[in-house]
Structure formats: C-alpha cells, structure tokens
C-alpha positions as a Python dict, from the first residue, in 0.01 Angstrom:
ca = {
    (1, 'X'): (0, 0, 0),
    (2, 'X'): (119, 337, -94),
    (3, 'X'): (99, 587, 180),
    (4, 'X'): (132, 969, 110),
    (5, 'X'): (324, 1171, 319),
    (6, 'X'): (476, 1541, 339),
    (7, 'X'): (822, 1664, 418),
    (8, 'X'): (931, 1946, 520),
    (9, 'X'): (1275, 1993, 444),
    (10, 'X'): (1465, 2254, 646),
    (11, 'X'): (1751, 2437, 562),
    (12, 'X'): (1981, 2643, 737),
    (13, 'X'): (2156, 2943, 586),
    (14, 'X'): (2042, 3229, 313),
    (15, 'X'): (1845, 3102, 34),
    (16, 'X'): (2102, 3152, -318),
    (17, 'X'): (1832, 3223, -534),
    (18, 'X'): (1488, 3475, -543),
    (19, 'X'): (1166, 3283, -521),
    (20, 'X'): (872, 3550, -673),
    (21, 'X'): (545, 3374, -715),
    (22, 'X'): (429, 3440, -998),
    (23, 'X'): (34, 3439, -996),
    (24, 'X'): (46, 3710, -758),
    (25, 'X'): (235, 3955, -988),
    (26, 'X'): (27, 3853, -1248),
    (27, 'X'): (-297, 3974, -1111),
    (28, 'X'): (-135, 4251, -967),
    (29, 'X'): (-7, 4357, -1304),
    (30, 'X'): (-337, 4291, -1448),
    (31, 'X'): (-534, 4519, -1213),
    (32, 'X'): (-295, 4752, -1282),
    (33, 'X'): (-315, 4782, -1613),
    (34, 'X'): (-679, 4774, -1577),
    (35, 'X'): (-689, 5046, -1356),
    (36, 'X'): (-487, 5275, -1578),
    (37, 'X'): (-653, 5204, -1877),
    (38, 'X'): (-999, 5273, -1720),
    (39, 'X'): (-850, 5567, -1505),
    (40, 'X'): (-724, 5728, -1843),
    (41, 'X'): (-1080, 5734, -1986),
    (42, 'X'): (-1220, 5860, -1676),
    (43, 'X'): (-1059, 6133, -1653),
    (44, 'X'): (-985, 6292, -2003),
    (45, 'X'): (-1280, 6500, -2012),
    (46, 'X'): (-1165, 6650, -1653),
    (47, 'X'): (-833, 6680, -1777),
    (48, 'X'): (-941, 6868, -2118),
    (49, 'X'): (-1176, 7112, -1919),
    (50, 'X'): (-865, 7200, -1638),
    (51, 'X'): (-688, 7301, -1970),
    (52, 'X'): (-432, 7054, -1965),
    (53, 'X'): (-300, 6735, -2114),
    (54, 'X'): (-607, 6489, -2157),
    (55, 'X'): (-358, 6218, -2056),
    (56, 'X'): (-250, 6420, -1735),
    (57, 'X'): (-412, 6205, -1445),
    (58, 'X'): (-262, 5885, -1649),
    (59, 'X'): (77, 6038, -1646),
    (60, 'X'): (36, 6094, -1253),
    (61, 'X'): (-127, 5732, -1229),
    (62, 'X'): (149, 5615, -1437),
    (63, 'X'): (399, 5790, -1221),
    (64, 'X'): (291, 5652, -906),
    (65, 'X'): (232, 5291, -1021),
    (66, 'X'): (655, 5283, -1076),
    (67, 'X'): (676, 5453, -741),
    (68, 'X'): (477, 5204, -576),
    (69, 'X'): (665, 4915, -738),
    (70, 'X'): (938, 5066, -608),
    (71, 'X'): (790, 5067, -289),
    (72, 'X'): (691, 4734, -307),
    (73, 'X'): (1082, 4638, -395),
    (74, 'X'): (1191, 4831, -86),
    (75, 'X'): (926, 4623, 150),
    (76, 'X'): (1032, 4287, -52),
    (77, 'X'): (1380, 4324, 49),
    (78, 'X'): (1324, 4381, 423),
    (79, 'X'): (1292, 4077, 608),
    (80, 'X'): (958, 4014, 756),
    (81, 'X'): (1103, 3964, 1122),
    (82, 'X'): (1197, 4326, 1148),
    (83, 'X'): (835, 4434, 1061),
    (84, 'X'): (722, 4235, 1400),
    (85, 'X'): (1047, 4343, 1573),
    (86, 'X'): (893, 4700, 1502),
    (87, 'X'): (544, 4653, 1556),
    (88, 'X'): (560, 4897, 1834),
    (89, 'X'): (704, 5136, 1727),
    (90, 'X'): (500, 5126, 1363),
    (91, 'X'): (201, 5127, 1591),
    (92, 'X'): (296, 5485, 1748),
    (93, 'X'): (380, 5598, 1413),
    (94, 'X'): (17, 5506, 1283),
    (95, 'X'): (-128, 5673, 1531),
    (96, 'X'): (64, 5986, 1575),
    (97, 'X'): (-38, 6028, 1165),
    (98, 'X'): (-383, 5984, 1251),
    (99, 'X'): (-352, 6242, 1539),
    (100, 'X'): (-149, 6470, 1319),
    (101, 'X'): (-398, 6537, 1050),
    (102, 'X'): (-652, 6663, 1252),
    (103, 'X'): (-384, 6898, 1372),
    (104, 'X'): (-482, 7256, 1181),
    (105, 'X'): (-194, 7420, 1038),
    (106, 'X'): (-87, 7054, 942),
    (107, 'X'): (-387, 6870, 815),
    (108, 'X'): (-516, 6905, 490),
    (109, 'X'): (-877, 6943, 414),
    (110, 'X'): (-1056, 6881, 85),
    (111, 'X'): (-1401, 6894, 38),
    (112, 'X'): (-1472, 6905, 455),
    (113, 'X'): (-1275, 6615, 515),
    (114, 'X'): (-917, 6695, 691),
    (115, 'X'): (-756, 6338, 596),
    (116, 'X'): (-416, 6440, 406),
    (117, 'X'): (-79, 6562, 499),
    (118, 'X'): (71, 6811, 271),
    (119, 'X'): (435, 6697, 149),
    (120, 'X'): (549, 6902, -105),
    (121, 'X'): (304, 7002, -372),
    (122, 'X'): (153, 6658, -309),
    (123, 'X'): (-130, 6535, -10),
    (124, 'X'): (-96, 6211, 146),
    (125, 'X'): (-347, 6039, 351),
    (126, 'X'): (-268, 5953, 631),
    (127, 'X'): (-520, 5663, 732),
    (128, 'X'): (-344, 5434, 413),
    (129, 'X'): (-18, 5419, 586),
    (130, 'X'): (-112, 5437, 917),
    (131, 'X'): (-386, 5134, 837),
    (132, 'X'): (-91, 4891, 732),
    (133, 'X'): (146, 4956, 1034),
    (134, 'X'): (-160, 4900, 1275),
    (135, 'X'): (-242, 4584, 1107),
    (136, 'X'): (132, 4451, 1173),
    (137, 'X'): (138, 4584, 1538),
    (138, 'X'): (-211, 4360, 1554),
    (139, 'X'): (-37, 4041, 1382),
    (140, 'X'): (285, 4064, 1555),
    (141, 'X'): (34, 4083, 1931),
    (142, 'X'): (-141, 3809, 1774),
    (143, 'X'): (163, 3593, 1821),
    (144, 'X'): (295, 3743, 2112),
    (145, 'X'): (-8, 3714, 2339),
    (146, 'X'): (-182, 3394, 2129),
    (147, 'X'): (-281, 3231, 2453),
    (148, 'X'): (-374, 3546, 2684),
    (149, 'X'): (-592, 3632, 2307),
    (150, 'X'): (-733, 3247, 2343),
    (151, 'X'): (-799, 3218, 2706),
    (152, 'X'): (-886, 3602, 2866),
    (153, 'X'): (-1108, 3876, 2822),
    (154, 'X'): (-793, 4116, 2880),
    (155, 'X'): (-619, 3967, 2565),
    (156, 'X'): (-937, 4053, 2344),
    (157, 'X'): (-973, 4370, 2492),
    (158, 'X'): (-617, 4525, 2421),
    (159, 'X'): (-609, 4492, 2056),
    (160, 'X'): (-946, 4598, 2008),
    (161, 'X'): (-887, 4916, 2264),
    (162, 'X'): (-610, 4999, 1977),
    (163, 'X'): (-876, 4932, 1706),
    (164, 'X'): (-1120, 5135, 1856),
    (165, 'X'): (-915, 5404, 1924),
    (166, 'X'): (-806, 5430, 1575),
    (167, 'X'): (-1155, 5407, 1432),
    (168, 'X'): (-1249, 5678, 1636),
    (169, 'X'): (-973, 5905, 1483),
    (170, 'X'): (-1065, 5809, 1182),
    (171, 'X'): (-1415, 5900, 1266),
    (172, 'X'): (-1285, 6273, 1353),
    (173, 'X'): (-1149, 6302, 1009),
    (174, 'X'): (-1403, 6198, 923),
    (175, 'X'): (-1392, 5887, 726),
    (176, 'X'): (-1636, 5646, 774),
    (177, 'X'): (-1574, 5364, 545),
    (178, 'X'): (-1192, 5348, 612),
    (179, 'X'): (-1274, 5321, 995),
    (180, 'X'): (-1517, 5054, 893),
    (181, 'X'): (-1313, 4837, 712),
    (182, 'X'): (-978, 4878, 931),
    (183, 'X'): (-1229, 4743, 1218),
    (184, 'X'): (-1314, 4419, 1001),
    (185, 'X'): (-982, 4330, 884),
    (186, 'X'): (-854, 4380, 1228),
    (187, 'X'): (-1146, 4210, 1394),
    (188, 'X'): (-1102, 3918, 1132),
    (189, 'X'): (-724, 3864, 1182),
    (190, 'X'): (-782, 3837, 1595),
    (191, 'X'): (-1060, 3578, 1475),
    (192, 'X'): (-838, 3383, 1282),
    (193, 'X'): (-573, 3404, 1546),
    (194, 'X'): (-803, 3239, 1823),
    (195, 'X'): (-990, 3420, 1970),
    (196, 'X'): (-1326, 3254, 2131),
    (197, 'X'): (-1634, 3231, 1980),
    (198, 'X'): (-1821, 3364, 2300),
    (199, 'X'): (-1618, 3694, 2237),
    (200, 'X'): (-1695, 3726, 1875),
    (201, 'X'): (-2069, 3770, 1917),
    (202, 'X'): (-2036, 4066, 2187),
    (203, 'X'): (-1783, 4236, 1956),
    (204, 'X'): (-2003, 4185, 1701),
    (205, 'X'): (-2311, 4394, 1893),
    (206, 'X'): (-2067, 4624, 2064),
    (207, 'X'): (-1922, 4712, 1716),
    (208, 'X'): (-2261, 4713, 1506),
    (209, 'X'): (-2411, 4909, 1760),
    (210, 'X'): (-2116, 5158, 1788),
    (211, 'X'): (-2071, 5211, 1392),
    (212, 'X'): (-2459, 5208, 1409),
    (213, 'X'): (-2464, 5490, 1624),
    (214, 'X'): (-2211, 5685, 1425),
    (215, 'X'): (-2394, 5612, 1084),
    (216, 'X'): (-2674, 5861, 1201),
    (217, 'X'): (-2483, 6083, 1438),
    (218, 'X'): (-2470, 6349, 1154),
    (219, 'X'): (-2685, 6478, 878),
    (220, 'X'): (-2526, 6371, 613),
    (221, 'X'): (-2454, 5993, 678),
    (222, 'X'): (-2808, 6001, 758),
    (223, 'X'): (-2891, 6129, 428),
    (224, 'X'): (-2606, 5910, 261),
    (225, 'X'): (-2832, 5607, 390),
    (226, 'X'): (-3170, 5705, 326),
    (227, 'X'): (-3085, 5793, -18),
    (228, 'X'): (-2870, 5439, -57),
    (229, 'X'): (-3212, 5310, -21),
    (230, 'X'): (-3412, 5492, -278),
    (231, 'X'): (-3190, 5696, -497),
    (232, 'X'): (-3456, 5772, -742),
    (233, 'X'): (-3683, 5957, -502),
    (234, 'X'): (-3391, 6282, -523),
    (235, 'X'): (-3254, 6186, -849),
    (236, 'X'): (-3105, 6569, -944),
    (237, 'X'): (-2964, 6628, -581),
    (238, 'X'): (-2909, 6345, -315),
    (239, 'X'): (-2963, 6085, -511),
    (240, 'X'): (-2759, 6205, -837),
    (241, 'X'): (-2443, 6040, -816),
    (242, 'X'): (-2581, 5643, -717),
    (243, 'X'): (-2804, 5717, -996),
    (244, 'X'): (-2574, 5842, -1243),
    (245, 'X'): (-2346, 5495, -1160),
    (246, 'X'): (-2647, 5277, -1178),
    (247, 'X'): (-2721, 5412, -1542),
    (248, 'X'): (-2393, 5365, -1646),
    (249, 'X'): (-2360, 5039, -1539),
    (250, 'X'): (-2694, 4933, -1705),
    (251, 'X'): (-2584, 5127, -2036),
    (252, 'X'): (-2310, 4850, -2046),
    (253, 'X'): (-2494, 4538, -2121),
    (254, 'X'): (-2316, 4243, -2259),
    (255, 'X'): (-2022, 4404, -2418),
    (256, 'X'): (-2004, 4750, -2301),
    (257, 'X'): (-2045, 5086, -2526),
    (258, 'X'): (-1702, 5044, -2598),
    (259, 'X'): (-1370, 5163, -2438),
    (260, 'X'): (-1391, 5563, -2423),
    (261, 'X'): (-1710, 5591, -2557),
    (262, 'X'): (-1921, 5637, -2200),
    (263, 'X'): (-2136, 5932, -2169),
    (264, 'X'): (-2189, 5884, -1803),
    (265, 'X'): (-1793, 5996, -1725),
    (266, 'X'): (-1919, 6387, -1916),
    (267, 'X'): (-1991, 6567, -1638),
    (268, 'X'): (-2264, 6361, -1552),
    (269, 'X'): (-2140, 6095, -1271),
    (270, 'X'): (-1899, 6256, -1016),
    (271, 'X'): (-1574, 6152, -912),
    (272, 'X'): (-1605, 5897, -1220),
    (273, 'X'): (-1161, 5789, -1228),
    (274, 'X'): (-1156, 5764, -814),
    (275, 'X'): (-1464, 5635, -608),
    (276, 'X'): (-1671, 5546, -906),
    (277, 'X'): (-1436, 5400, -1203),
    (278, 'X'): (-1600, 5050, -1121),
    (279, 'X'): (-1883, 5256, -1315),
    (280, 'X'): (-1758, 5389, -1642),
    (281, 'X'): (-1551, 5034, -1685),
    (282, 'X'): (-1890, 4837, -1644),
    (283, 'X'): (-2054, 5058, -1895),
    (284, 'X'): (-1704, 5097, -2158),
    (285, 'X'): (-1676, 4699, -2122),
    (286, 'X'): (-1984, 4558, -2038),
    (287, 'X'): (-2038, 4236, -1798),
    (288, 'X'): (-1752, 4078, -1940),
    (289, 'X'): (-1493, 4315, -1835),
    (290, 'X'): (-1655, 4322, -1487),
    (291, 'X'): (-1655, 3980, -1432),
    (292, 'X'): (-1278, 3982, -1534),
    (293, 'X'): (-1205, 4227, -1316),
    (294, 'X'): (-1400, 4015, -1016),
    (295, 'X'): (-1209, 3718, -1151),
    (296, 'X'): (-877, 3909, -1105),
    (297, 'X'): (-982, 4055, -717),
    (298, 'X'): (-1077, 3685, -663),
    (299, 'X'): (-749, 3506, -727),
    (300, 'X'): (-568, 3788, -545),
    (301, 'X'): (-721, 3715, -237),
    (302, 'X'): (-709, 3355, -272),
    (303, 'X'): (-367, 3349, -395),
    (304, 'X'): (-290, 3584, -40),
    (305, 'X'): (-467, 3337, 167),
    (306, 'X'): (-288, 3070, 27),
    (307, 'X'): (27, 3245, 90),
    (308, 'X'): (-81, 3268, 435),
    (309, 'X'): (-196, 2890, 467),
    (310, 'X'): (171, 2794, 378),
    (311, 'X'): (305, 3024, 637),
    (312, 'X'): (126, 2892, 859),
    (313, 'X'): (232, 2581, 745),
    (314, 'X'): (569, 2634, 852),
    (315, 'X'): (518, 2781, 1161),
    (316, 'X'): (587, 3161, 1078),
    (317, 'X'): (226, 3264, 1230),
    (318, 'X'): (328, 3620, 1231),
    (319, 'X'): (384, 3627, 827),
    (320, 'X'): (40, 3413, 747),
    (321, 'X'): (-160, 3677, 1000),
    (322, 'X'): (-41, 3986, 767),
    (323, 'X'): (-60, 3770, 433),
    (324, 'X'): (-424, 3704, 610),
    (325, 'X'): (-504, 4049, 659),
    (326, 'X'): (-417, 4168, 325),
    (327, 'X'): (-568, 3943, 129),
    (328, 'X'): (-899, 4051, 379),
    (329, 'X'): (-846, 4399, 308),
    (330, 'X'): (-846, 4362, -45),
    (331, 'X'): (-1180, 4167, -79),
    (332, 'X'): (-1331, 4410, 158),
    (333, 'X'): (-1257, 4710, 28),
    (334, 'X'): (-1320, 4617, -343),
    (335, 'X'): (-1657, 4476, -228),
    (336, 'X'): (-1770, 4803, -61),
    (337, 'X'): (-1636, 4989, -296),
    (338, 'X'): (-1832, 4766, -585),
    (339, 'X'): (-2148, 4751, -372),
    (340, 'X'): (-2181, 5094, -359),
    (341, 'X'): (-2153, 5144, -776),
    (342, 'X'): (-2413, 4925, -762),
    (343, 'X'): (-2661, 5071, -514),
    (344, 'X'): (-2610, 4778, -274),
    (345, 'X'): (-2421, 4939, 6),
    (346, 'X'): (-2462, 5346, 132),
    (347, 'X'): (-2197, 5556, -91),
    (348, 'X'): (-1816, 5574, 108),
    (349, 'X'): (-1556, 5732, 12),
    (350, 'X'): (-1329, 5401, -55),
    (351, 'X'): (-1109, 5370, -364),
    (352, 'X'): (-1079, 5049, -561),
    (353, 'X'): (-774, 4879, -487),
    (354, 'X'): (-511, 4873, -783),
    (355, 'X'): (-772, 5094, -996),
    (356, 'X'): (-883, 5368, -882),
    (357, 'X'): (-711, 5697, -929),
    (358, 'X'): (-557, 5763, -609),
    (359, 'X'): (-184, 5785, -482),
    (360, 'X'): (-171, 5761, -132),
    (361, 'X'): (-422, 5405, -177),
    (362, 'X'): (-161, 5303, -475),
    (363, 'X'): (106, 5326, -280),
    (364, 'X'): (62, 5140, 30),
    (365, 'X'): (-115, 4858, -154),
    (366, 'X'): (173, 4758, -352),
    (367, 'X'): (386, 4811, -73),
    (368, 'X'): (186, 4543, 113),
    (369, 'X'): (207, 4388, -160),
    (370, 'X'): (590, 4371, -145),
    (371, 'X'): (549, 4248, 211),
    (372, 'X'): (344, 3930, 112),
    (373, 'X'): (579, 3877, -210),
    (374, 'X'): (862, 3848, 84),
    (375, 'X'): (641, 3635, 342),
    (376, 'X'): (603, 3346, -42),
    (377, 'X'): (953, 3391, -57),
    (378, 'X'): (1113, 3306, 268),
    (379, 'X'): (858, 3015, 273),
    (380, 'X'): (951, 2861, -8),
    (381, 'X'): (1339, 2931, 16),
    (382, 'X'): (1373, 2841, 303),
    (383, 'X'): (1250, 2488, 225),
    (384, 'X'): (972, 2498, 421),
    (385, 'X'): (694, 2449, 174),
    (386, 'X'): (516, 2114, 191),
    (387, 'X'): (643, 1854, -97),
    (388, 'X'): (463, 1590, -139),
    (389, 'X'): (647, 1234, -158),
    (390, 'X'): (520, 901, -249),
    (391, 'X'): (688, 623, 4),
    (392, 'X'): (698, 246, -147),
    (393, 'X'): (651, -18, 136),
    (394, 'X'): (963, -227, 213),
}
C-alpha cells in the first residue's frame, strides 16, 4: 500500500536564489493595467476642461504605479522579522499620523474632510499608511499574546482598545468607510488568530451598535443612507451620483459601449476615475470586463490566503496573519467599494484597490504587496513548503 506523506525539508543558511510567485504579480499587473486604462478614460474630459493634457491624471497614475513598485521592492527586500520586531514602534507611528492630520496648520482638508498631509506640492493620507502599520502591530500581538488572546477577556480587549481608538480618529477626520473596514480586517485577523467564539458575538453587537450609532450621528450619513435606499426619489440632488453609476452600469450590457465611448464619465457621474471608475468600466466593457475584473480581485485574495496557509504551514504565524489580513483587506474594500456602484451598500468614500485613481491608496497597496511577495519567498526558500512524496513499502 502506498501511503502519502509530506516533508518538510529545512535548511539552514540564506536562500542563493529569489523565489517571486508568480500568480500574484500577475494579477497585480493585471489590475494595474486595468486600472490605468480605465483611469485614463475617466478622466480625459476632466483633464481637457482643467486646460491641460487629456492624458494628465494617467501620467500621474502612471507615475505613481513605478513609485509604488518601487515601494513594493523596498518592502520585498526587508525581512519580515523586522516588521514584527517593530510593531511597536509602527504602531505609534500610525497613530501619531492619525492624530497629526486633525492637527490645523498641518492637516489638509478637501471637500470638509481633513484626511491628508501636505508633502510638497503633493497630499498624502494619512489613514493608508497608518492602516498597514496597525495591522502589523495587531499580527505581531497576535503571536505574542496567542494564549492570553485564546484564554482572557484582557487579551481581546487590548487589541481591540487599539482598534477602537483608531476608528475613532478616523471617525474625527471623518472617514467612515476606512474606519469601517480597518475594524473588520482587524477584527477578522484576531478571529483567525483564536480568539473565542463567546467573544466574537459581543464584539459583534458592541461594534454594530457603535458604527450604528455613528452612521446617524450626523446629517449627512443620515442622508447618505436614506438615499442608498431609494436613490430615485432625489434623483437631481441626493440621489444624483448612485443614480448616475447605476445608469452607467446598465448602459453596459453584454459588451459594453465600448472603451472611451461612455457618456456617463461627461460631467454627468462625479468623481467617475476615483470612487466610481467600477462605473464607467462596467458601462465601456460591459459584464464581461466586470466579471474579469472580479475574476482578477478573486485570485488575489485567494492566492494571499494561500500564501498565508503555507506560512502557517511552517510555523511563521506572524507572516500568514499579515498575508491574512491583506488578502482581507483587499476583498473588503473592493466589495464596498463595488457595492456601492451598484446601489447595494450606502456611498463611502473608498477607492478600488489597484484601480482607482488615487496615490496615497496606490502606494501602500503595492507596498503590502511587497510584504506578502517576501512572506512566499522566505517560505519557499527556506524549504519549508510542503512537498509531497510518495513512500513504497519495504
């Protein structure tokens, strides 16, 4: 009888040779090249009225995608130990940023929201960075505290205290849907790290009921929700920019009206190359190009789930929590940011990953991305990937 076993083989040393996997720069690539593609038809109307290049805001997009990578080469070389070495530290830094925008004289405010640093001639939000170096202070406590997390109240409390605390700045910014999904993906990695079931349902209530009661502390996230539900009963005012998506969406069809040739991005649907580019690219390419772009967000969180099975796998919990949490992030913030094209979910101001026009959200993302490109490749160089292996009886 043939009996099927698994090795791990372990080696000691540096690994001689760079293991990238190659799936996961695929899809990245992909999205990318998706996002520019739709960002550059999005936006050359805007462009063309500002008096400028029709290409500008592809030439910034462009600009920042090879930044990015380079961020994303800078995080690949560092060795994941140091980010959990760090996590302290990082966590301070993430919240003094958060503190520091709200700071006048040194927060920047756009349209009544003060959630960018000025650096130069360019504004960087704060809440992308700070949201990464939270989530590796979380992972790295994760490990640290795994059985206080598993077996006390106190070891639940203290990660969600720093969760809380950060959605609540994020709340003063305000920004809603970035405190909402930091909360999740933090709340999900803890999960996945342990913690008890008996917890999970009180967080659960504390946290609906908290984010409930924000929803309709002020006017205008009241009004963001009532007209989520019925955009068509203020379809010139409240209601105009859900509206404006859901036509251009349903203009789409099959195939799409063809790439560049939406009428929805003219003025008509705000914001149409940031929060709302999920929009013109489901009417320019129709329900095929949105179910390739689905396909694509799909395999990018599997593929980082995977990534952080085989960490696990090997024992480095600390590397398959952040794989974990990115690949979470991901699929959360592309489906709120989906849902709300569609009318499913109230409008946020959440960028879709990889697409979107956006810098700071560009940035960080393939920077995490780097980070998870380093957690495959110290798994599988360092030998500690299982093999399977096929043992003959004697």
């Amino acid at each position: 009888m043939i009996a099927a076993t698994f090795q791990f083989s372990r080696s000691v040393g540096r690994p001689a040779r760079l293991v990238i996997d190659p799936m996961l720069v695929s899809v990245t690539l992909g999205l990318l090249l998706f996002g520019l593609v739709m960002v550059t038809s999005a936006s050359m109307a805007i462009a063309d009225r500002g008096g400028g290049s029709p290409f500008a805001y592809l030439e910034r997009q462009l600009v920042f995608a090879l930044v990015g990578m380079l961020c994303a080469l800078i995080a690949f070389s560092v060795r994941t130990e140091w980010w959990d070495r760090l996590s302290v530290p990082l966590l301070v830094i993430g919240l003094l940023l958060l503190v520091l925008v709200l700071v006048p004289g040194v927060g920047h405010a756009v349209n009544g929201s003060r959630r960018w640093l000025r650096i130069g001639m360019l504004n960087f939000q704060a809440s992308e960075l700070a949201r990464l170096l939270i989530m590796i202070y979380l992972c790295s406590y994760a490990v640290r505290y795994q059985e206080e997390l598993r077996e006390r109240i106190q070891g639940v409390l203290k990660p969600l205290g720093v969760l809380a605390l950060t959605a609540l700045l994020l709340l003063f910014e305000p920004d809603f849907g970035a405190a909402t999904v930091l909360f999740a993906t933090g709340f999900a990695v803890l999960f996945i790290a342990g913690m008890p079931w008996k917890y999970v349902f009180v967080v659960v209530g504390a946290a609906s009921l908290a984010l409930g009661t924000a929803a309709v502390s002020t006017a205008y996230r009241v009004q963001r929700l009532t007209t989520f539900l019925d955009p068509w009963a203020d379809p010139f005012n409240s209601g105009f920019q859900l509206t404006q998506s859901l036509i251009a969406i349903g203009r789409g069809e099959w195939l799409g009206v063809g790439l560049g040739a939406s009428v929805q991005k003219l003025f008509y649907l705000p914001e149409a190359h940031t929060d709302f580019v999920f929009a013109v690219m489901a009417e320019e390419l129709g329900l095929v190009g949105v179910l390739a772009v689905l396909a694509l967000f799909a395999l990018l969180v599997w593929r980082s789930c995977q990534i952080a099975r085989q960490a696990a796998q090997s024992g480095q919990m600390f590397q398959a929590y952040l794989a974990a949490a990115f690949g979470i992030w991901v699929g959360l913030q592309a489906f709120i940011n989906i849902g709300v094209n569609m009318g499913v979910l109230p409008t946020k101001g959440l960028t879709l990953p990889l697409m979107s026009y956006g810098r700071s959200s560009l940035l960080v993302t393939l920077a995490w991305l780097g980070i998870v490109l380093r957690i495959h490749h110290e798994c599988a160089a360092m030998g500690r990937l299982a093999v399977p292996r096929r043992e003959q009886p004697a």
